[in-house]
N, C-alpha and C positions, 0 to 999 in steps of 0.2 A: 434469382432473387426470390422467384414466389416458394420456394423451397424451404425459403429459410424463416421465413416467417412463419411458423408455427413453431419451430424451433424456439426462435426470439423470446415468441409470446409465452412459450412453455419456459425458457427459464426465467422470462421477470415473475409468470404466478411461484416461480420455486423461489426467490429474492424476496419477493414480498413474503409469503410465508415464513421463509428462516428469520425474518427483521420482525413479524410478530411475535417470532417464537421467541427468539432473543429478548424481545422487549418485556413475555411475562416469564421469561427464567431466569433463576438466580436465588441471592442470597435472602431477598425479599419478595417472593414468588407474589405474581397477580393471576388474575385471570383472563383470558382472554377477551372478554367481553369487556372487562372494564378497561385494558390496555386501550381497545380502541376506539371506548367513549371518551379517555383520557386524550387521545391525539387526534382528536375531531371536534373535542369541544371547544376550541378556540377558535375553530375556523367557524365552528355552527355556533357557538355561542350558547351551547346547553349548559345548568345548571349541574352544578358537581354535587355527585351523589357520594364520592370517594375522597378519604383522607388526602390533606396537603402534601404529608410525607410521599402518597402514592403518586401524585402529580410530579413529585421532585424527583421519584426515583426514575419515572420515565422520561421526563423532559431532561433534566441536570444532570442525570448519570448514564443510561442507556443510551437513549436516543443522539448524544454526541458521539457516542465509543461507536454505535453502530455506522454511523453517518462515516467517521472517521476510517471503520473498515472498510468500507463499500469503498471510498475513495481509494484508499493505498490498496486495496486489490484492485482497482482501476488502473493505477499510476505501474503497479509493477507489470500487467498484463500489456501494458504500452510498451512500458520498456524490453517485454521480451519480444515482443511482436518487432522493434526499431533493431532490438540484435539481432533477428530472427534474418530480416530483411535486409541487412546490412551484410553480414555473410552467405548468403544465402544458405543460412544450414536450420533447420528444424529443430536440430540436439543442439544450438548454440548454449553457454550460461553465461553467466556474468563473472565466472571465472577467469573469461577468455582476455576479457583485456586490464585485468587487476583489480576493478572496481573492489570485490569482496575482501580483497586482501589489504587492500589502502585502506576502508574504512575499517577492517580490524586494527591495523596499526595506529589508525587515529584514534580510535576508542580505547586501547591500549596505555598511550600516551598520554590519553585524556583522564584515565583510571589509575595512571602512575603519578600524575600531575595532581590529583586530589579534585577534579572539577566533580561536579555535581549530576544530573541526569541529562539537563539542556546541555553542557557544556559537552559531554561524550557524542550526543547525537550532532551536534555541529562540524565536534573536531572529525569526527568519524566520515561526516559528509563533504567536508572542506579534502581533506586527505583523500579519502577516492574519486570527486572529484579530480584534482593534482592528478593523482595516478595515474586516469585517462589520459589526462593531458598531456601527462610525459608520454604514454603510452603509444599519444597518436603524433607526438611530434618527432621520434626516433625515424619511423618512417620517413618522413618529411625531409628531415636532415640527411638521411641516404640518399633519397629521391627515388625511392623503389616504393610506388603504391597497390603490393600488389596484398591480398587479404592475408596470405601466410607469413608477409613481413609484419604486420600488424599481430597477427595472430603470437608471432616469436616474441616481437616486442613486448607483448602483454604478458608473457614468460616471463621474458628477462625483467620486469620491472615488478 
């Protein structure tokens, strides 16, 4: 464990860096400095030296989208880390038990259907969820639980 701690610490200074960077790049460039008197002045309560607009574009528009990456790069690193562990194989994907192909076919449907951008990422996620499901009850109805009947079944569906 005392190993890993500088590791750790070395990639949250690389996290924090890339999430300032991100915060003064773009279509409405800042600067660094002002970036992060904009995102301390509310906690310290200093006086805004910097346009409303600039306030808006790192509060209202950045600073959700980044928050939002950090997390679904969180969410998917779980999930390979749960298939990783599940198979025990290091090269697992999310190939293996349908998931990518159910939510294509849901987002398909969803795009053949006329729905809107909420309505594809739903259908998309409702369907691969399903897939798993059937995925893993193929098995079950055999009564063979071994990871390569899983593995077929995630073929076959």
């Amino acid at each position: 464990m005392r190993h890993l701690l500088p590791w750790l610490l070395g990639l949250a200074v690389i996290l924090f860096a890339c999430i300032v960077v991100s915060l003064c790049v773009g279509q409405y460039q800042l600067d660094v400095s002002t970036c992060i008197r904009i995102l301390f002045s509310r906690i310290l309560g200093t006086e805004p030296d910097w346009t409303p607009i600039q306030e808006k574009v790192v509060f209202f528009l950045r600073l959700p989208r980044i928050c939002a990456v950090i997390l679904v790069g969180a969410a998917l690193s779980m999930a390979g880390s749960a298939y990783q562990g599940v198979f025990q194989n290091p090269l697992v994907s999310s190939d293996l038990l349908g998931v990518s192909s159910g939510a294509c076919v849901g987002a398909a449907l969803a795009i053949l259907g006329g729905l809107g951008a909420i309505g594809k990422q739903v259908l998309a996620f409702i369907v691969g969820i399903t897939t798993v499901a059937i995925t893993v009850l193929i098995p079950k109805l055999l009564r063979n639980k071994s990871n390569i009947m899983l593995v077929l079944s995630g073929v076959i569906v």
